[in-house]
Structures are given as structure tokens and as C-alpha cells.
TIRO-2110 file (N, C-alpha, C; in Angstrom, 1 decimal):
// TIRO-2110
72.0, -90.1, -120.2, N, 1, A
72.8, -88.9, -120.0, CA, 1, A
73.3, -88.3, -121.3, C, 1, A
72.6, -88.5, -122.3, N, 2, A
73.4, -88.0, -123.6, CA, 2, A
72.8, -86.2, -123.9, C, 2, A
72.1, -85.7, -123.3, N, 3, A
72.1, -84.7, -123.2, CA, 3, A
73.2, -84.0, -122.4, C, 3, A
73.8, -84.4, -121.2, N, 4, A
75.4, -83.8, -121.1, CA, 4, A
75.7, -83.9, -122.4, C, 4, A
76.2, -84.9, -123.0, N, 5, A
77.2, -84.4, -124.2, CA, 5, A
76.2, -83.7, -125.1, C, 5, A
75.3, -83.4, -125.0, N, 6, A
74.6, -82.0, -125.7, CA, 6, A
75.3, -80.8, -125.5, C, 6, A
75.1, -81.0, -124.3, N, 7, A
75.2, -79.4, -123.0, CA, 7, A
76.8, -79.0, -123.4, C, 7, A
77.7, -80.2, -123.3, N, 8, A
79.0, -80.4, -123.2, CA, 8, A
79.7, -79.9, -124.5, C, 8, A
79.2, -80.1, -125.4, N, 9, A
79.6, -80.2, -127.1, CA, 9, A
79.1, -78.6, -127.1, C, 9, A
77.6, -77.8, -126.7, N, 10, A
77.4, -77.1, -127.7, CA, 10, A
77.8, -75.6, -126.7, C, 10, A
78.1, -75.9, -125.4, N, 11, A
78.4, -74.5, -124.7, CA, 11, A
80.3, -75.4, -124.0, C, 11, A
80.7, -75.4, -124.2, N, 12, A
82.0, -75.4, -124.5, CA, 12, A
82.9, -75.0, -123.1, C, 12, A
83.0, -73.6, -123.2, N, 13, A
83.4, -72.8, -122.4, CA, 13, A
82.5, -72.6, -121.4, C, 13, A
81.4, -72.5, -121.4, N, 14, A
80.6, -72.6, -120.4, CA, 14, A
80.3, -73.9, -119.1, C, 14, A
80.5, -74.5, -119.4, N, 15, A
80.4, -76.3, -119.3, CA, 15, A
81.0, -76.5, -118.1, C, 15, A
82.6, -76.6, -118.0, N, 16, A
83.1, -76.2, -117.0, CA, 16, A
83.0, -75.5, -115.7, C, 16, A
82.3, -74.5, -115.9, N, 17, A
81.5, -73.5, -114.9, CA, 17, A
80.5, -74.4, -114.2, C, 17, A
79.6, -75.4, -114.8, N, 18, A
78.6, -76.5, -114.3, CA, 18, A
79.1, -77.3, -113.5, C, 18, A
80.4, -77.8, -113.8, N, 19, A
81.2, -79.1, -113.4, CA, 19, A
81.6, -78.7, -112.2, C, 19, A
82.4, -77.2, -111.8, N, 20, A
82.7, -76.4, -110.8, CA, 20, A
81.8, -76.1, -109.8, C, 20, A
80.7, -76.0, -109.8, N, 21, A
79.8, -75.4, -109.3, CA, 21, A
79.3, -77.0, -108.5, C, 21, A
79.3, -78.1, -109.2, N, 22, A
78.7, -78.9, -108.6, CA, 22, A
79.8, -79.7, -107.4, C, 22, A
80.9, -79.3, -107.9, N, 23, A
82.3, -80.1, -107.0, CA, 23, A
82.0, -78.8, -105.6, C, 23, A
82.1, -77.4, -105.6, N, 24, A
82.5, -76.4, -104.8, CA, 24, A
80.7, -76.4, -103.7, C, 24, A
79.8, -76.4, -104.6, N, 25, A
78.3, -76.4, -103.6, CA, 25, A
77.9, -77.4, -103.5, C, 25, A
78.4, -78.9, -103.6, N, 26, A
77.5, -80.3, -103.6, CA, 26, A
76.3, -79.9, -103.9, C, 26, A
76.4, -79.9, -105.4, N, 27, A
74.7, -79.5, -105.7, CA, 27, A
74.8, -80.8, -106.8, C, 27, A
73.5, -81.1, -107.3, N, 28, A
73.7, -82.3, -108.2, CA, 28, A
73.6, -81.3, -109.5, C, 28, A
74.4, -81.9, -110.5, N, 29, A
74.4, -81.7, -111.9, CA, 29, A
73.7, -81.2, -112.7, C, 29, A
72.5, -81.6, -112.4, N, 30, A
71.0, -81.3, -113.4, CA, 30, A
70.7, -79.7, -112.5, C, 30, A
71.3, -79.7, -111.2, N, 31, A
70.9, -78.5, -110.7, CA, 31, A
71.8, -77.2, -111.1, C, 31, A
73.3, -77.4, -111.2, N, 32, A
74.0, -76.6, -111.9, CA, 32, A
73.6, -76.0, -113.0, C, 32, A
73.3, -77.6, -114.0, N, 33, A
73.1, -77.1, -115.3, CA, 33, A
71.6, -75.8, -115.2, C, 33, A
70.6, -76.2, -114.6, N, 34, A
69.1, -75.5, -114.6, CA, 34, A
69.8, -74.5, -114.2, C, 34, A
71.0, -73.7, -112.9, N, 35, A
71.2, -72.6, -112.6, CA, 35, A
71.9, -71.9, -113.9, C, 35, A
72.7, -72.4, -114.6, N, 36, A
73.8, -71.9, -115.7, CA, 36, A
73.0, -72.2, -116.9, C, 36, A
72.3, -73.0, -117.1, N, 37, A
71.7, -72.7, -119.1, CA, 37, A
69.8, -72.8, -118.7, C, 37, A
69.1, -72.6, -117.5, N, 38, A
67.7, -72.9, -117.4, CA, 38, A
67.5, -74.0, -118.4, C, 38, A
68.2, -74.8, -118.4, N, 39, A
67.7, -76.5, -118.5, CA, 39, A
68.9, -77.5, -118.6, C, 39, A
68.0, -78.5, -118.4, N, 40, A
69.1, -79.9, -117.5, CA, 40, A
69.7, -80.7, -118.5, C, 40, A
70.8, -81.6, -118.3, N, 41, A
70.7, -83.0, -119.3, CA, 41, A
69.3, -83.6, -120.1, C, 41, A
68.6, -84.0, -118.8, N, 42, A
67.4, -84.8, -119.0, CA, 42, A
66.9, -84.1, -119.6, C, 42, A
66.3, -83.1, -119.8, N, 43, A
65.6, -82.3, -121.0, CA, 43, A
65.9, -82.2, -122.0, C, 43, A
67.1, -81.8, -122.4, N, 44, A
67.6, -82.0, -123.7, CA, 44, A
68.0, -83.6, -123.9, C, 44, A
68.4, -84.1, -123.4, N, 45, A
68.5, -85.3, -123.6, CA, 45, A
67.3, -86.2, -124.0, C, 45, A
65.9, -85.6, -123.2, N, 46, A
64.6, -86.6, -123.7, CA, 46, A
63.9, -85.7, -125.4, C, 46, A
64.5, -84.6, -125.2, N, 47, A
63.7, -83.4, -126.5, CA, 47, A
64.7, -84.3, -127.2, C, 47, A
65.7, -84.6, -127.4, N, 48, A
67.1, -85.2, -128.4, CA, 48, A
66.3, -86.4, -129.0, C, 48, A
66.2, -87.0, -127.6, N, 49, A
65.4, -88.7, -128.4, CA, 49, A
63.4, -88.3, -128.7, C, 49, A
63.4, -87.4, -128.3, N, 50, A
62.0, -87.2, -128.8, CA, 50, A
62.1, -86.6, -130.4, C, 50, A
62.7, -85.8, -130.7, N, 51, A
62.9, -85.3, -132.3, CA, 51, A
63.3, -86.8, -133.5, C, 51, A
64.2, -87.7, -132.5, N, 52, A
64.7, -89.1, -133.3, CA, 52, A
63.4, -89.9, -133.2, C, 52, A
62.2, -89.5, -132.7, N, 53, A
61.3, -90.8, -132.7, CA, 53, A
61.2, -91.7, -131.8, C, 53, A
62.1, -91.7, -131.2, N, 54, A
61.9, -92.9, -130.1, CA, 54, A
61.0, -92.7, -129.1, C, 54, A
60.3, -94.5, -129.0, N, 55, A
59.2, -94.4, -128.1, CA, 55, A
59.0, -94.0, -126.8, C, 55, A
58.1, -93.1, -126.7, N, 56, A
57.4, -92.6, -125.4, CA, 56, A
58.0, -92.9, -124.6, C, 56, A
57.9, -94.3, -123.6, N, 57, A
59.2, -94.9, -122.5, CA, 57, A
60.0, -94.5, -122.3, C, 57, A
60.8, -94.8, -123.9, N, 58, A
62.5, -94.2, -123.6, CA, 58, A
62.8, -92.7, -123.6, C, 58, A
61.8, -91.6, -124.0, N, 59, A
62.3, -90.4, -123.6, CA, 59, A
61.4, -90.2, -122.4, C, 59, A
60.9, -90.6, -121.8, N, 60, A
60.0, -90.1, -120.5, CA, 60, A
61.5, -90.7, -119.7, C, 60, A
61.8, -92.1, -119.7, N, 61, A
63.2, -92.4, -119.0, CA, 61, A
64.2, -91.4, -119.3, C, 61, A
64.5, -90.9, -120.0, N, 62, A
65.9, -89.6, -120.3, CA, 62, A
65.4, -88.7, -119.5, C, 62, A
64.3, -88.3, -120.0, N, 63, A
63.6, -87.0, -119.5, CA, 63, A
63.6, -86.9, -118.2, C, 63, A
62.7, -87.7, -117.5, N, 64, A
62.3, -87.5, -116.3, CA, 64, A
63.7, -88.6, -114.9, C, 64, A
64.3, -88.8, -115.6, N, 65, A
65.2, -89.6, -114.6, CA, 65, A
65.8, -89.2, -113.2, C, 65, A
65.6, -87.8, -113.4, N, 66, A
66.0, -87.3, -112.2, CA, 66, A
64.8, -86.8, -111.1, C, 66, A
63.7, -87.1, -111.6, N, 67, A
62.4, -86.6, -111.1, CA, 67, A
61.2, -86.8, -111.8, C, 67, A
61.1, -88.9, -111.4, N, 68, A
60.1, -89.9, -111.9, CA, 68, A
59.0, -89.4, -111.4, C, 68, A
58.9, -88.7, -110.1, N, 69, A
57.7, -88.4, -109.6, CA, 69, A
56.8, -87.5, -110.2, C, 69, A
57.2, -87.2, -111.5, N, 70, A
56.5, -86.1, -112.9, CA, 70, A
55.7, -86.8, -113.6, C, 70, A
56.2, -88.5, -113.6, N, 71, A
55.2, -89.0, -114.6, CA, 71, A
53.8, -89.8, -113.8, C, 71, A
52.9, -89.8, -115.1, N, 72, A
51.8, -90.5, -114.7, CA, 72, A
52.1, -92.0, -113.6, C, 72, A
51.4, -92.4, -113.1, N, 73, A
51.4, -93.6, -111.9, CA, 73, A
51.7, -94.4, -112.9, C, 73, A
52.3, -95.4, -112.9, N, 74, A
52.4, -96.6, -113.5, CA, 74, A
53.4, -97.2, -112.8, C, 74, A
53.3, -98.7, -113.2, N, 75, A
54.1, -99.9, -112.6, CA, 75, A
55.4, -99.8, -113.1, C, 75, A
56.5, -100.4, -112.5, N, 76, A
57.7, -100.8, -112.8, CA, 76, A
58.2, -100.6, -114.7, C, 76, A
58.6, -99.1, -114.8, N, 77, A
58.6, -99.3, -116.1, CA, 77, A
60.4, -99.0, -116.7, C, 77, A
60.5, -98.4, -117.9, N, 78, A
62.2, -98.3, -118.1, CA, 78, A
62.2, -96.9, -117.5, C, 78, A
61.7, -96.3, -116.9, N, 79, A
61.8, -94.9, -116.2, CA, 79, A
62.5, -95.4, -114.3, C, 79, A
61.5, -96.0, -114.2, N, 80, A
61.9, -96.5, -112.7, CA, 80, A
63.3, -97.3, -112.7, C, 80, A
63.9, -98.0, -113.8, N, 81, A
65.2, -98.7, -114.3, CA, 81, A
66.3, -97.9, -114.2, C, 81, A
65.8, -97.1, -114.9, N, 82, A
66.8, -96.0, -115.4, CA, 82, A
67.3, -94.9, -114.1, C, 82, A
66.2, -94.3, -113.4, N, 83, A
66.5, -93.3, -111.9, CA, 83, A
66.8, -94.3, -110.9, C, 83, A
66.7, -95.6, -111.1, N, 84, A
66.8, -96.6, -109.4, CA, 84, A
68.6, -96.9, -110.2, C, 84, A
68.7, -97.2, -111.3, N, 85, A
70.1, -97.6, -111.6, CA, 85, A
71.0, -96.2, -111.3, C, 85, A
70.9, -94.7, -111.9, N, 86, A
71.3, -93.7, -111.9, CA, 86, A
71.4, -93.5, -110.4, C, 86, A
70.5, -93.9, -109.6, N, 87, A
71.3, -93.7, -108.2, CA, 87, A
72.1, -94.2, -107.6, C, 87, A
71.9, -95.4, -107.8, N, 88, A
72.9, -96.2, -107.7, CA, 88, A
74.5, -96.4, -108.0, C, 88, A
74.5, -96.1, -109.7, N, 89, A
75.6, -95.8, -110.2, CA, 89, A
76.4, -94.0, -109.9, C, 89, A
75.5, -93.5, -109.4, N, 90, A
76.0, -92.3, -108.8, CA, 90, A
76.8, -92.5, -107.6, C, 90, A
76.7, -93.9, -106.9, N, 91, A
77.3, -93.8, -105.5, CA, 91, A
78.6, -95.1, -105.7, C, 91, A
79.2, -95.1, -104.7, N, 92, A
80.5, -95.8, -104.9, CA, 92, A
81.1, -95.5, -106.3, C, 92, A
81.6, -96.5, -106.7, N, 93, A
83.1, -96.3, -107.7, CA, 93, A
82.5, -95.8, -109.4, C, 93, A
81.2, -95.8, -109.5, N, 94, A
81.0, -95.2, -110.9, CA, 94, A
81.0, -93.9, -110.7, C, 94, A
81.0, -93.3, -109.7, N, 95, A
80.6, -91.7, -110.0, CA, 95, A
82.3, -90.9, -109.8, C, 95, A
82.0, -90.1, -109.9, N, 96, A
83.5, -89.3, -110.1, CA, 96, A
83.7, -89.0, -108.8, C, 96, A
84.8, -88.6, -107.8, N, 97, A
85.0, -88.7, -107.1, CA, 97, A
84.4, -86.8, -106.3, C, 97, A
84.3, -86.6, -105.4, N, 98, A
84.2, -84.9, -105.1, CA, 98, A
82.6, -84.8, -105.6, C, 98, A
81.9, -85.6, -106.1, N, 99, A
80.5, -85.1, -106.5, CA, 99, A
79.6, -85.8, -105.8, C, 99, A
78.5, -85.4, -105.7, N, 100, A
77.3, -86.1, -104.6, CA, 100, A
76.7, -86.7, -105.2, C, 100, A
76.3, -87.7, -104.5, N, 101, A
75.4, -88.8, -105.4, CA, 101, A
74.1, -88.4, -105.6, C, 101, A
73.5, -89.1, -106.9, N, 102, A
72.2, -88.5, -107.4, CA, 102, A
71.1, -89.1, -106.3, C, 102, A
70.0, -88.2, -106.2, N, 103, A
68.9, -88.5, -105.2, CA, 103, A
68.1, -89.3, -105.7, C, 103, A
67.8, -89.7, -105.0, N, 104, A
66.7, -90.9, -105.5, CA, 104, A
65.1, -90.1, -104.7, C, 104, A
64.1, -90.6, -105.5, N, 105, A
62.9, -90.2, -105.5, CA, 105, A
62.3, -90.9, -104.5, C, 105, A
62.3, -91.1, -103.0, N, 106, A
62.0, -91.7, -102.1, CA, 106, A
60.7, -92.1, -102.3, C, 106, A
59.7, -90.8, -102.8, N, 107, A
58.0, -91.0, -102.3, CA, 107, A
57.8, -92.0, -104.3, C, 107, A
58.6, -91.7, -105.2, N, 108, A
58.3, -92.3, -106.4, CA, 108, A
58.4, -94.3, -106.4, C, 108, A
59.8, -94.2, -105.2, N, 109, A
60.1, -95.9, -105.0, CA, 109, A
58.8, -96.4, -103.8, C, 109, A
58.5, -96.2, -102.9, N, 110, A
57.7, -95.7, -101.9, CA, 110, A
56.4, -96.3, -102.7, C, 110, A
55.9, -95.0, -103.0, N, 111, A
54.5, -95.5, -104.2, CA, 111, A
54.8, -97.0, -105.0, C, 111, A
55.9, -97.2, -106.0, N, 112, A
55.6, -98.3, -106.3, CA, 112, A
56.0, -99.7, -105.5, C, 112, A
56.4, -99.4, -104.2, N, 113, A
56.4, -100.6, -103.7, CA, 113, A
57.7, -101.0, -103.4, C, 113, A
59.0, -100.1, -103.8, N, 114, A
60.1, -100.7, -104.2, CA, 114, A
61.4, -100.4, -103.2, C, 114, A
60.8, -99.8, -102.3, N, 115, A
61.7, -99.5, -101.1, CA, 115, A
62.6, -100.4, -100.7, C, 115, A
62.3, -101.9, -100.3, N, 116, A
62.6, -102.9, -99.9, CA, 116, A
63.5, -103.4, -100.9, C, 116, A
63.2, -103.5, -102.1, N, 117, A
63.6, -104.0, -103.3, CA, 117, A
64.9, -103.2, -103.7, C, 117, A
64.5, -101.9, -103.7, N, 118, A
65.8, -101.1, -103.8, CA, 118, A
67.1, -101.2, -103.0, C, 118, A
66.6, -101.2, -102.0, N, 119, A
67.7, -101.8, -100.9, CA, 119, A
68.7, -102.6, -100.9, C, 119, A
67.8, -103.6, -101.1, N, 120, A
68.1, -105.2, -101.6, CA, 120, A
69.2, -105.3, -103.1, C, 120, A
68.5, -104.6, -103.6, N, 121, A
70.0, -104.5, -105.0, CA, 121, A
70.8, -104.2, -104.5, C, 121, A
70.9, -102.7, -103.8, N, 122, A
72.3, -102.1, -103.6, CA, 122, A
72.9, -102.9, -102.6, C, 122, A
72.6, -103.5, -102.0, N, 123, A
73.3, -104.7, -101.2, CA, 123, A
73.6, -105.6, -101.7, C, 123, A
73.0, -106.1, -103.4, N, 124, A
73.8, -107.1, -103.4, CA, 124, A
75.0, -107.0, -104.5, C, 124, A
75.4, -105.6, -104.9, N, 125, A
76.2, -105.4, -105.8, CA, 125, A
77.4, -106.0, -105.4, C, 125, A
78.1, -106.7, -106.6, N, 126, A
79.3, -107.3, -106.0, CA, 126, A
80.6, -106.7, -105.5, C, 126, A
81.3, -107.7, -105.0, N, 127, A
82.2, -106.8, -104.2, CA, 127, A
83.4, -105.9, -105.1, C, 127, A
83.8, -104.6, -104.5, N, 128, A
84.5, -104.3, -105.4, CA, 128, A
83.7, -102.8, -106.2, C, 128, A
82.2, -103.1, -106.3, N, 129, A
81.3, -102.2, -106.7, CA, 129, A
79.8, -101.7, -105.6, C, 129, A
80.9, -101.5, -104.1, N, 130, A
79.8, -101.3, -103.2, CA, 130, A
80.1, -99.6, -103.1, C, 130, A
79.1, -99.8, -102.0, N, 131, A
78.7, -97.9, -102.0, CA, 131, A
79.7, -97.3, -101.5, C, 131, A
81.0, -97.5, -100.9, N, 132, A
82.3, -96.7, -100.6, CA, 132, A
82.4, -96.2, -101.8, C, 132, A
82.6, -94.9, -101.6, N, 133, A
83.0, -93.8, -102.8, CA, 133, A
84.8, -93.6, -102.5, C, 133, A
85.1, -93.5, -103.7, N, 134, A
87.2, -93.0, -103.5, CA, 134, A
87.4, -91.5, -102.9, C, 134, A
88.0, -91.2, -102.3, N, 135, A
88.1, -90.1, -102.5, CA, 135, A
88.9, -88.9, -102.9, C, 135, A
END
């Protein structure tokens, strides 16, 4: 997510208006942001680590995290880590309270096999960090 603090740092006053928008229309984040600047965290956030050099994986993971089903087929890689954790951590006590949890890519988990598997994590987070959100 280090493209938020891109978005965050370089439109300022603007920014706010994104945060608003996603608490008042339960829309997710990346979708405010594409309505208010035509582009998301994950884009600038993967163009960010793409200009530093970092390998292919890790900005296709920044990049595409909200929408794995963009990249080529491949197995279990830090892309699938990264959007199965971000959903996750979107629900119950890590996400901010009034905001909707991030979607997860049903037909991306699906294709690789991981429906079951996904499941199975979020069930076994420990107690104290289950999917009850505060309100």
C-alpha cells in the first residue's frame, strides 16, 4: 500500500475527499481513489517500485493486488500472498472501522485451487484477530 502514502503526501487536500467517499458510498479505496485522481494506490504504488528496480513479482504484487486476475496464470506466487492477506487484513480488527472490506478475487482463488485453503486460514486466525469488525 505505499502508493496511499504517494496519493496521501502529494494531493494533500484532495485525499480526504477519497477517504470520505469510501466511508459515505462503501466503495473500496482503490475505487475512490480511480474516481478522484484516475488512478489507484496499486498503480502508483507498483510504477514506485518499478522505477526502484525491484523484481518483477514484487511490483506485479503492489500493482495488481486488488485485481490478481490481470496477471498471467501462474501458481501460488507473492501476488496471490499479498491480495489473499489484503483481504483478509481488510476484515475484522486491522481495517479501520466504517470501511468495507477489500474483495477478494473469487475466480483468481478458484483457478488456483485455493478456495478451500483460503477459508481454512481465515478460520484459523487466532483469537482476538477474527473477522468481527468494531464498529
Amino acid at each position: 500500500d505505499i502508493g496511499k502514502i504517494v496519493l496521501a503526501a502529494n494531493q494533500s487536500k484532495t485525499y480526504p475527499t477519497v477517504l470520505n467517499m469510501v466511508k459515505s458510498q462503501q466503495i473500496q479505496l482503490w475505487e475512490a481513489e480511480r474516481l478522484v485522481f484516475c488512478v489507484d494506490h496499486a498503480d502508483v504504488g507498483g510504477y514506485l517500485l518499478g522505477l526502484w528496480g525491484l523484481p518483477v513479482p514484487v511490483v506485479e504484487a503492489v500493482a495488481m493486488h486488488h485485481a490478481p486476475g490481470r496477471a498471467p496464470a501462474q501458481p501460488f506466487s507473492p501476488l496471490t500472498a499479498v491480495h489473499l492477506a489484503n483481504a483478509i487484513a481488510s476484515e475484522g480488527h486491522f481495517a479501520p472501522a466504517n470501511y468495507p472490506p477489500s474483495a477478494i478475487d473469487a475466480d483468481y482463488v478458484e483457478r488456483l485451487g485455493l478456495s478451500t485453503k483460503f477459508q481454512q486460514w481465515r478460520e484459523e486466525l487466532p483469537s482476538g484477530l477474527d473477522n468481527s469488525r468494531d464498529a
